[in-house]
KOLDO-108283 format. One line per 8 residues: number of its first residue (from 1); their letters; for each residue z, y, x of N, C-alpha, C, CB. Coordinates in nm, 4 decimals, decimal comma. Glycine has a CB too. Layout:
<drenlos>
NUM = A = Z/Y/X/Z/Y/X/Z/Y/X/Z/Y/X ~ ...
</drenlos>
This chain:
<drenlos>
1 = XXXXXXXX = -0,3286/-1,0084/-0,6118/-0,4137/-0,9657/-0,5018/-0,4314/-0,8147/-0,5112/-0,5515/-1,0392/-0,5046 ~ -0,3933/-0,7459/-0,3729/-0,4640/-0,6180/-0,3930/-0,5451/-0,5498/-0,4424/-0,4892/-0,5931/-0,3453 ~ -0,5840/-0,4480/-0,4910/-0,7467/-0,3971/-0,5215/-0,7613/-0,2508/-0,5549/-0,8152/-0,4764/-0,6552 ~ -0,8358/-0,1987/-0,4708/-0,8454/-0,0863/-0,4280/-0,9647/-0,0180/-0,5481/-0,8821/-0,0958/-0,2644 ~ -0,9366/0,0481/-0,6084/-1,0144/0,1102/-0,7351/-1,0385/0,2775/-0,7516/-0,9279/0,0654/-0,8652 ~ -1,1517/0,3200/-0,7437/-1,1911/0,4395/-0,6643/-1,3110/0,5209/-0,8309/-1,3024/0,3697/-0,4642 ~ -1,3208/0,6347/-0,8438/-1,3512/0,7206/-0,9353/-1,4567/0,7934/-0,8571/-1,2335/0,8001/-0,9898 ~ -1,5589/0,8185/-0,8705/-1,6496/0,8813/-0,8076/-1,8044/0,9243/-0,8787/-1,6592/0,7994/-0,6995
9 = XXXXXXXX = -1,8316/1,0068/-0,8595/-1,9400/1,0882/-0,9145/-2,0612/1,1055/-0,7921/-1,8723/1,2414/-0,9653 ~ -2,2077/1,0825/-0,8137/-2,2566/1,1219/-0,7349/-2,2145/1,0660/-0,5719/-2,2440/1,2405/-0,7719 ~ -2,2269/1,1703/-0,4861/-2,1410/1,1360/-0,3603/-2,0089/1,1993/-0,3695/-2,2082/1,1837/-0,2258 ~ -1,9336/1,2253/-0,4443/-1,8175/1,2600/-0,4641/-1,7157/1,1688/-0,5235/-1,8292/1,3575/-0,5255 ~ -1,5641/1,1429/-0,4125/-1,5015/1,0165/-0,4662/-1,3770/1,1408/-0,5057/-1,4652/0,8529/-0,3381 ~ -1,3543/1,0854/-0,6559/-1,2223/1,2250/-0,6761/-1,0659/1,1237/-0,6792/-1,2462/1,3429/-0,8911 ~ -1,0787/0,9738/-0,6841/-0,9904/0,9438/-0,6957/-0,9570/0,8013/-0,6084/-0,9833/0,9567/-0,8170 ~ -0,8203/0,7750/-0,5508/-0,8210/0,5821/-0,5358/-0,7094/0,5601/-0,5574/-0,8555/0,4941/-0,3899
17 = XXXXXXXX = -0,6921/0,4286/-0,5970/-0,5374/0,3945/-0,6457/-0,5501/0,2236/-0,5914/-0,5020/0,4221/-0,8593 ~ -0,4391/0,1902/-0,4839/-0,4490/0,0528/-0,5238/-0,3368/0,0190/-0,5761/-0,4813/-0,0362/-0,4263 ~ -0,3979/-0,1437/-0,6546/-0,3320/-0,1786/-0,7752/-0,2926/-0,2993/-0,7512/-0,4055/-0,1701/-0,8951 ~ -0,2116/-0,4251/-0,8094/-0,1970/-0,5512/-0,7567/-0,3038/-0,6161/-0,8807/-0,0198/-0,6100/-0,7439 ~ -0,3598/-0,7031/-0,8778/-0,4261/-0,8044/-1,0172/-0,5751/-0,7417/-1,0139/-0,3343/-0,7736/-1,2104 ~ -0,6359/-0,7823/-1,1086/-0,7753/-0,7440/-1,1687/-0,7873/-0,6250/-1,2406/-0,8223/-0,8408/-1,2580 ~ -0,6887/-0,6028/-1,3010/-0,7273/-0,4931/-1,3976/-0,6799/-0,3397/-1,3291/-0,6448/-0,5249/-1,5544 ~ -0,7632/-0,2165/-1,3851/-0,7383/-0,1285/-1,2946/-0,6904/-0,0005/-1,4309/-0,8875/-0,1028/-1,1756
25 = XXXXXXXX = -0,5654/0,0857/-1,3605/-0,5029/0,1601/-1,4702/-0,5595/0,3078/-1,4397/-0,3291/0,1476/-1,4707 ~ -0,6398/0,3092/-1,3354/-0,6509/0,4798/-1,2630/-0,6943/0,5380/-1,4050/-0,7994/0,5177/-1,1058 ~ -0,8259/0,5315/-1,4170/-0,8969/0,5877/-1,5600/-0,9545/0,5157/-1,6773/-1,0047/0,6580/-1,5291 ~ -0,9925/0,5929/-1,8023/-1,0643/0,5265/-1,8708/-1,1587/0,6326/-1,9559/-0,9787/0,4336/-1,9445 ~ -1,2637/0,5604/-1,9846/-1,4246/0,6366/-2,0604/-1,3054/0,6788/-2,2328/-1,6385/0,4427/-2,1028 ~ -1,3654/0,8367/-2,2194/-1,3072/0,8481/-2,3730/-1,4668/0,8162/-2,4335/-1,2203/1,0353/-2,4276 ~ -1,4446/0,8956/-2,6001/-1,5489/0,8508/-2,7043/-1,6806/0,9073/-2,6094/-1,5274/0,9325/-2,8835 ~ -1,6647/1,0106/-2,5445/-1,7808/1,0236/-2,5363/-1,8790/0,9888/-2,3741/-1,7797/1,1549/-2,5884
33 = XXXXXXXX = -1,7793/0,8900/-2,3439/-1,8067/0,8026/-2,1567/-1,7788/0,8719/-2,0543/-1,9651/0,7624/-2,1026 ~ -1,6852/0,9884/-2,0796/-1,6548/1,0768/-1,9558/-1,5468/1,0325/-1,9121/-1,6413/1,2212/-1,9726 ~ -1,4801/0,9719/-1,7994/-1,3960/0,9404/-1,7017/-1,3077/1,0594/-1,7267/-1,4592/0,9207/-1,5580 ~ -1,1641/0,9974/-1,7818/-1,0212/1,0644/-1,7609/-0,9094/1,0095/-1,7159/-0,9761/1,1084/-1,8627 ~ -0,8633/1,0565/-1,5899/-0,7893/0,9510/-1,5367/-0,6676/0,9936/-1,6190/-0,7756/0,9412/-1,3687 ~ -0,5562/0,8523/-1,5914/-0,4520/0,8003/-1,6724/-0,3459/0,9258/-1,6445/-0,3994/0,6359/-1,6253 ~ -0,3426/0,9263/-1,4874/-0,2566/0,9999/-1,4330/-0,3219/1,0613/-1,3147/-0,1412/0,9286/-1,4072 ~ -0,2332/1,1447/-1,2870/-0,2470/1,2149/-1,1389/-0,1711/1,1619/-1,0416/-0,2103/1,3569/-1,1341
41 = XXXXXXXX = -0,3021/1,0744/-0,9366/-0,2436/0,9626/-0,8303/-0,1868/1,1050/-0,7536/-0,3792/0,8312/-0,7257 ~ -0,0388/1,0076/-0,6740/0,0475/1,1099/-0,5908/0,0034/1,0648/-0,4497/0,2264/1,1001/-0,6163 ~ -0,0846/1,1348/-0,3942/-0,1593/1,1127/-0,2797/-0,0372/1,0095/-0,1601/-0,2144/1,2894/-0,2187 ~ 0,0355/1,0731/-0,1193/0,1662/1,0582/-0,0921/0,2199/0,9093/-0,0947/0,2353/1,1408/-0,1841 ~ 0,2674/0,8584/-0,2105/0,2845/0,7516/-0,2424/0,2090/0,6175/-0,2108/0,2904/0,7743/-0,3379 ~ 0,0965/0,6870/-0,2938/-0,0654/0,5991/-0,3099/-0,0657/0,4957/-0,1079/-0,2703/0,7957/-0,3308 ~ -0,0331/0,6334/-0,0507/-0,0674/0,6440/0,0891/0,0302/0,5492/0,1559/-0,0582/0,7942/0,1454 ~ 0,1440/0,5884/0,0934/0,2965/0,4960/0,1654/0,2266/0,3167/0,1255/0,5176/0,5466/0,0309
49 = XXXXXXXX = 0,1737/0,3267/0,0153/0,1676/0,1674/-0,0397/0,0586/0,1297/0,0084/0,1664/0,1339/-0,1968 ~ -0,0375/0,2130/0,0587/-0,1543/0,1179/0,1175/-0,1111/0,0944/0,2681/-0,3194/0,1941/0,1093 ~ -0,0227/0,1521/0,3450/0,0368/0,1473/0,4846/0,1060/0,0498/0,4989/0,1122/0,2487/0,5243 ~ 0,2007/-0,0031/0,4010/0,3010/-0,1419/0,3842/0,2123/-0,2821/0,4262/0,3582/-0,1608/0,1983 ~ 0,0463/-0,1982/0,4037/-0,0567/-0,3368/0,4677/-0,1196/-0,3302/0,5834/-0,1771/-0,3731/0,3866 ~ -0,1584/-0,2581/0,5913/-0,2350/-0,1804/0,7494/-0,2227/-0,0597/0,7808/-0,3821/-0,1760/0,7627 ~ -0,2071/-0,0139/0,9238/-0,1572/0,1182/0,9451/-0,2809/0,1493/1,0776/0,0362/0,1225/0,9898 ~ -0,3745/0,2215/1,0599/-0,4782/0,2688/1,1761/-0,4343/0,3718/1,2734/-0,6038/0,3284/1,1152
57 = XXXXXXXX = -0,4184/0,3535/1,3690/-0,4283/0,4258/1,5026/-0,5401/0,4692/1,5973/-0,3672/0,3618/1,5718 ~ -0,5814/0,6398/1,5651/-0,7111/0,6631/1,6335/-0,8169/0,7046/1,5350/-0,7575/0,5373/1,7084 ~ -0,8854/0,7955/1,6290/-0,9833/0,8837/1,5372/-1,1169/0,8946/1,6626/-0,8964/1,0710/1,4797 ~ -1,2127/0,9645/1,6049/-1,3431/0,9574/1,7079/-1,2963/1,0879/1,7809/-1,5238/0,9664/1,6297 ~ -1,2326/1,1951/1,7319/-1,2206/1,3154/1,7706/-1,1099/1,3658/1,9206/-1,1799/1,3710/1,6373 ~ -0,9859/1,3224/1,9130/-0,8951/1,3822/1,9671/-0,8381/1,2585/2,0180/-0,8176/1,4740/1,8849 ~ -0,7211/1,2588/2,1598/-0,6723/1,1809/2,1863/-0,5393/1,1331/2,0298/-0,6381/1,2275/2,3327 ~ -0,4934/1,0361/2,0244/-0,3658/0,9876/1,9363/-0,2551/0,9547/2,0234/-0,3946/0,8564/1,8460
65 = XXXXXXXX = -0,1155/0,9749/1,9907/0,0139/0,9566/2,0491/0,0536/0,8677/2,0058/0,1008/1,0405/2,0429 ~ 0,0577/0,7614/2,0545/0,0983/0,5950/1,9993/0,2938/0,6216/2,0022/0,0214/0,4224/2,1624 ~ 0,3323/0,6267/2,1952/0,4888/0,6417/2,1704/0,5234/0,6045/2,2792/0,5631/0,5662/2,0604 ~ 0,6473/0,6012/2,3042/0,6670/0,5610/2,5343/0,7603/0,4592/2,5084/0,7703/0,7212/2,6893 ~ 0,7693/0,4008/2,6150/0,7979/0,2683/2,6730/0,8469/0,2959/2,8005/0,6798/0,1734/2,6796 ~ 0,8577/0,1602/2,8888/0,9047/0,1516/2,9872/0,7784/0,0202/3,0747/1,0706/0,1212/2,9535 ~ 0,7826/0,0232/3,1580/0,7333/-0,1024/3,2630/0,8004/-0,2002/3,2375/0,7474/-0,0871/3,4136 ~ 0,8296/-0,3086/3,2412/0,9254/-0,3999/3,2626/0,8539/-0,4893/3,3510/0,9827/-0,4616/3,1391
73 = XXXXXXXX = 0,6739/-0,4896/3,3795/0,6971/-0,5615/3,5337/0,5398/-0,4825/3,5888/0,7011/-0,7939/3,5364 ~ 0,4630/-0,5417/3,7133/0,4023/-0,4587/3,7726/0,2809/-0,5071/3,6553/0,3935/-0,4688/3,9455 ~ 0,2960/-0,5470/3,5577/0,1551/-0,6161/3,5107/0,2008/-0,6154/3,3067/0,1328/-0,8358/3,6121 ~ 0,3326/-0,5329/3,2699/0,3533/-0,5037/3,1736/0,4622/-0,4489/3,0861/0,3222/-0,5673/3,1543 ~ 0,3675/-0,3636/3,0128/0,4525/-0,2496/2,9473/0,4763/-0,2461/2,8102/0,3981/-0,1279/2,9702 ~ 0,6378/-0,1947/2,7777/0,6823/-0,2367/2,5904/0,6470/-0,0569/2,5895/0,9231/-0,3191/2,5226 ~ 0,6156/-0,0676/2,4359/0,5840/0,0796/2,4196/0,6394/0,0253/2,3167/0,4427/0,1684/2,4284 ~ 0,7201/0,1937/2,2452/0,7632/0,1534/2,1303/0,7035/0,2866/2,0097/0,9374/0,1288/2,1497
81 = XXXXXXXX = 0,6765/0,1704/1,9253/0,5570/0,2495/1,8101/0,6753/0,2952/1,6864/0,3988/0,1041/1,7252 ~ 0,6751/0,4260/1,6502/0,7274/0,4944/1,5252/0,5809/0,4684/1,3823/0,7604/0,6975/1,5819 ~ 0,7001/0,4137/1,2981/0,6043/0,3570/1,2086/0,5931/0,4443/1,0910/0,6404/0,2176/1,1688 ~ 0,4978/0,5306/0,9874/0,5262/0,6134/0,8879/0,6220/0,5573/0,7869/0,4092/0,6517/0,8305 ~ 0,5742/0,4032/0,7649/0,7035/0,2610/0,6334/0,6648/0,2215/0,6919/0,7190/0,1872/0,4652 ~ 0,8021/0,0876/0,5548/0,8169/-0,0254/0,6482/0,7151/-0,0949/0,5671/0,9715/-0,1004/0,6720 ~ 0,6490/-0,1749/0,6666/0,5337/-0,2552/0,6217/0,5709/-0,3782/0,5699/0,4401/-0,2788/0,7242 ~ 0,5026/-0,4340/0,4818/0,5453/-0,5646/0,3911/0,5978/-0,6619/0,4597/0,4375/-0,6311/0,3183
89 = XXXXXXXX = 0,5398/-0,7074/0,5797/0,5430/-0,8436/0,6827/0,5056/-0,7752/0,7926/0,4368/-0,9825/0,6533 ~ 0,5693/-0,8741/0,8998/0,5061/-0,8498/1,0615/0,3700/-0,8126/1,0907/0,5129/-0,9737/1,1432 ~ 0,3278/-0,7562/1,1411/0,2045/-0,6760/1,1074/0,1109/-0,7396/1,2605/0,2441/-0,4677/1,0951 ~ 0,0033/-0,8083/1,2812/-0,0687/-0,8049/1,3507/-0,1601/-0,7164/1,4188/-0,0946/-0,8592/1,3181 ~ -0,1112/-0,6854/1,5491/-0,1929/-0,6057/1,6427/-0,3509/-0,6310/1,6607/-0,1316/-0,6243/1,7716 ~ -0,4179/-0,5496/1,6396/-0,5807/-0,5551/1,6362/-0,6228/-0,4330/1,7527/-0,6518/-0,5129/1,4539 ~ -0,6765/-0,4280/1,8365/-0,6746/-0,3531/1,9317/-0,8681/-0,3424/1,9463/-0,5685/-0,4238/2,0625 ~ -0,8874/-0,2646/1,9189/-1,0752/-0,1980/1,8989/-1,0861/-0,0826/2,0345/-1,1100/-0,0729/1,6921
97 = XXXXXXXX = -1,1000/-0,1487/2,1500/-1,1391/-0,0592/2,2671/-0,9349/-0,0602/2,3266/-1,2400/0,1452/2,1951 ~ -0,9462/0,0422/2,3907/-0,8590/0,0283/2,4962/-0,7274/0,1440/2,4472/-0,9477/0,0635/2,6521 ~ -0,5750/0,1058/2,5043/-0,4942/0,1790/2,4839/-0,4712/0,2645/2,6729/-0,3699/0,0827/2,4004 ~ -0,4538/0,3783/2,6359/-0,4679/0,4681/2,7865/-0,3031/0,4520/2,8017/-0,5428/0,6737/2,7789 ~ -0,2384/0,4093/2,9310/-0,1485/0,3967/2,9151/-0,0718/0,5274/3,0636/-0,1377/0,2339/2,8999 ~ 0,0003/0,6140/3,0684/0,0369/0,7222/3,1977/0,1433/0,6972/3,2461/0,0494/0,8671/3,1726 ~ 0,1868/0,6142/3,3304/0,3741/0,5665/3,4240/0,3164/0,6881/3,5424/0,4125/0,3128/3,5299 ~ 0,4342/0,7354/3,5709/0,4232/0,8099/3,6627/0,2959/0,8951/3,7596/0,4823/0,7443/3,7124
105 = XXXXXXXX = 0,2424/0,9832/3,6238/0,1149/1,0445/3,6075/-0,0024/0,9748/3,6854/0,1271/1,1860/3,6498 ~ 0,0357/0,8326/3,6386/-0,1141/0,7498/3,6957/-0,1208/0,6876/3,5599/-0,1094/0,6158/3,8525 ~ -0,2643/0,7079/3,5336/-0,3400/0,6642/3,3906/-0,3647/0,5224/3,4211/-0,4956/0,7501/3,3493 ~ -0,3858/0,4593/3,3070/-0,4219/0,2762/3,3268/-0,4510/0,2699/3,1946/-0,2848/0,1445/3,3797 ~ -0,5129/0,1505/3,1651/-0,5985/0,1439/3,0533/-0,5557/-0,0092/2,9912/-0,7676/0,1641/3,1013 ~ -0,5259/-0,0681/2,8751/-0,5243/-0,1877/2,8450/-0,6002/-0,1784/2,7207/-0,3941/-0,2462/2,8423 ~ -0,6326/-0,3281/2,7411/-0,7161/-0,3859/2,6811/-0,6592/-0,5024/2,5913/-0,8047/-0,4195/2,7715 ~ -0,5772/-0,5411/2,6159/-0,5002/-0,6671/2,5509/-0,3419/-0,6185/2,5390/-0,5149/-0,8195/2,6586
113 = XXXXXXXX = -0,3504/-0,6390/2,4069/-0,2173/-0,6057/2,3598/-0,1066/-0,7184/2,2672/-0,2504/-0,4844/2,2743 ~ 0,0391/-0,7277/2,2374/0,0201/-0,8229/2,1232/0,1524/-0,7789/2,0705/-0,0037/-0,9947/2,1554 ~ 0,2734/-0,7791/1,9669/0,3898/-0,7681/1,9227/0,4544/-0,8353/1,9816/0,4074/-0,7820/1,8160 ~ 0,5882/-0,7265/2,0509/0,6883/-0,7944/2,1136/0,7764/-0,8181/2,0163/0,7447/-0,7312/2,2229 ~ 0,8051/-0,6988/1,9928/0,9155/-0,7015/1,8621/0,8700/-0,6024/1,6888/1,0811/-0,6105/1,9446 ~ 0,8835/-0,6000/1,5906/0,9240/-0,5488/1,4720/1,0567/-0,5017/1,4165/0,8911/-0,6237/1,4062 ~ 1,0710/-0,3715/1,3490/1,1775/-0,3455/1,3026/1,1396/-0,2715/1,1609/1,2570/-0,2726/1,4046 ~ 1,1927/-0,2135/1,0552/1,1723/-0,1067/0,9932/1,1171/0,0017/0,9765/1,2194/-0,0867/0,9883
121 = XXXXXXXX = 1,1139/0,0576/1,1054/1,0665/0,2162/1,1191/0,9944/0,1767/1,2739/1,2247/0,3647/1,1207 ~ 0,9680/0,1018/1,3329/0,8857/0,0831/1,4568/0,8514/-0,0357/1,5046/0,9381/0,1349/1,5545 ~ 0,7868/-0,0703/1,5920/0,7094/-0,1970/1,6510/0,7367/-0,1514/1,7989/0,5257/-0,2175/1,6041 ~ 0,7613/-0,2508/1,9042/0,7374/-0,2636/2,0078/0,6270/-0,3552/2,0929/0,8325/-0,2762/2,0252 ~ 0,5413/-0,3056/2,1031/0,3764/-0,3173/2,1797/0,3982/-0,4204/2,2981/0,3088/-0,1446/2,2599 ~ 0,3613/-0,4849/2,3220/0,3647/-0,5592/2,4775/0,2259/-0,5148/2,4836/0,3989/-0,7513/2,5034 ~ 0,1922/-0,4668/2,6338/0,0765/-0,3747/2,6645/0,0349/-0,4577/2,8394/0,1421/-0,1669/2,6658 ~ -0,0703/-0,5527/2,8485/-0,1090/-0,6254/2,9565/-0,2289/-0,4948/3,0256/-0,1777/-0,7972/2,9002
129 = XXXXXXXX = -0,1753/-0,4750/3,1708/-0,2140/-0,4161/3,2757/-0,1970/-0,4127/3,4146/-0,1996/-0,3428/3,2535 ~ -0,2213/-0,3758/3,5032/-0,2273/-0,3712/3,6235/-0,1630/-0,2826/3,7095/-0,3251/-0,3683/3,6406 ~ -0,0612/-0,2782/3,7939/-0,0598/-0,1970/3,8853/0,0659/-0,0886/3,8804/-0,1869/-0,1426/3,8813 ~ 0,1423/-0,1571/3,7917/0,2634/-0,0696/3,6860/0,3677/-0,0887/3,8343/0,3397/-0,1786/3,4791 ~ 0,4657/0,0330/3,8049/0,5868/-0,0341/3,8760/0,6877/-0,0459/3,7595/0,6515/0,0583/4,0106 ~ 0,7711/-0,1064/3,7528/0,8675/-0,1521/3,7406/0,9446/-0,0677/3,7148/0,8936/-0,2148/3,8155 ~ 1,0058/-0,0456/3,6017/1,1305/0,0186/3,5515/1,0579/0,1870/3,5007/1,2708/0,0222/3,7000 ~ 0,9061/0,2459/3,5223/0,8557/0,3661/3,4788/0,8800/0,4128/3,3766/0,7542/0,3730/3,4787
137 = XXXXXXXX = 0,9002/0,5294/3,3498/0,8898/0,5650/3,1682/0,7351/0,5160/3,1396/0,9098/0,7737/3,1155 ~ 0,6699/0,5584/3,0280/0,5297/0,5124/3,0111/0,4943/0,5764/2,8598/0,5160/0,3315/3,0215 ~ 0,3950/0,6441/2,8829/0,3548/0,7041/2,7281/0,2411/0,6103/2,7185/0,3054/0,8893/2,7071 ~ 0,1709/0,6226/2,5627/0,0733/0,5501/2,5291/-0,0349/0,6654/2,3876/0,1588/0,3872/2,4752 ~ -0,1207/0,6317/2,4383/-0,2553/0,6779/2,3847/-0,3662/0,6203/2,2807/-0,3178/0,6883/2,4855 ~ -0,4059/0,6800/2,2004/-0,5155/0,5890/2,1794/-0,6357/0,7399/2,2184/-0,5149/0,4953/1,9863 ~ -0,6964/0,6647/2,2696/-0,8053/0,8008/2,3415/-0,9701/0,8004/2,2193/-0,8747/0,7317/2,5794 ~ -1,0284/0,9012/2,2187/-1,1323/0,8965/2,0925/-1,2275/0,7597/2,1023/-1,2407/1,0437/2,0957
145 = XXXXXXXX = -1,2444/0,7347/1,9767/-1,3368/0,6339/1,9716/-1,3009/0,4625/1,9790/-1,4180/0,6722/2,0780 ~ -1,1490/0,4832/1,9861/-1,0703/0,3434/2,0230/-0,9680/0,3216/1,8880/-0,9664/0,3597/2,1902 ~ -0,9146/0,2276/1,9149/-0,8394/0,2280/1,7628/-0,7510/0,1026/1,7577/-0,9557/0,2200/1,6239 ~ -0,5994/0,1452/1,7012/-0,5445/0,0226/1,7292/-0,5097/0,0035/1,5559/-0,4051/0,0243/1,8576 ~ -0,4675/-0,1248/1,5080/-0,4819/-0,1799/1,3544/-0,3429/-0,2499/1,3754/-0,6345/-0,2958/1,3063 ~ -0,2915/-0,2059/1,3186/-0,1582/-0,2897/1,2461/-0,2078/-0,3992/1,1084/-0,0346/-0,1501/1,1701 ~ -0,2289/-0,4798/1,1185/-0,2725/-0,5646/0,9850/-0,1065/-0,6767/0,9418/-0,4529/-0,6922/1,0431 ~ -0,0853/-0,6412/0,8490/-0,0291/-0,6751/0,7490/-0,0469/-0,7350/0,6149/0,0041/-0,6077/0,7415
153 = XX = -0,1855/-0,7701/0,5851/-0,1954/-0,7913/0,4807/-0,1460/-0,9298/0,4551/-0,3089/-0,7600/0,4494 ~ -0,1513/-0,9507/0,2909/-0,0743/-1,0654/0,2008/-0,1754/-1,1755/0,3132/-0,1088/-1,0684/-0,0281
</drenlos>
């Protein structure tokens, strides 16, 4: 089982590592109980292996660039998502507020989303909406305060 194991002082977190099992290798108390970690986590890495489980889309601040697509009818659109890795398993779409979707500089908004397809390096979105034509290019958004979840976990 996963487990996410974190070093922290005060309100200050200086370290996280996740690990598979119970036992955790980040640090350990020398003679005199001061926390020295084992190693120096490679932010990088750390980052690639917690993504192989869930990957978040969206921040409170700024719009996010999900990736473009096409229409394929007046009521739905494949967007296709560039993925940072490849995630462990097919990853379940979790959709927290709305994806802004622009075909032919008319904005539309969905709300219900689900996996059309999976590959290695991307996902293709099936994106339920209204009012699409048929055959559009189509960019996709996540606009502040919304958030889309790739879940993958074991």
């Amino acid at each position: 089982i996963p487990s996410l194991y974190w070093l922290y002082e005060s309100d200050t977190v200086y370290c996280m590592k996740l690990e598979l099992g119970d036992r955790q290798t980040l640090a350990h108390q020398d003679e005199n109980g001061v926390w020295q970690l084992n190693e120096i986590p490679d932010y990088g890495e750390q980052l690639a292996r917690c993504q192989r489980h869930q990957i978040i889309f969206g921040d409170f601040i700024s719009n996010v660039a999900l990736g473009i697509g096409q229409a394929v009818s007046d009521t739905q659109a494949i967007i296709h998502i560039p993925l940072p890795v490849t995630m462990n398993k097919m990853p379940t779409p979790v959709l927290t507020g709305v994806i802004s979707i622009r075909c032919a500089n008319v904005y539309y908004q969905s709300s219900s989303v689900s996996l059309d397809a999976a590959g290695p390096v991307e996902i293709m979105l099936r994106c339920v909406l209204s009012g699409l034509t048929p055959g559009a290019v189509c960019e996709a958004f996540i606009v502040p305060a919304n958030q889309l979840i790739l879940d993958a976990n074991l």
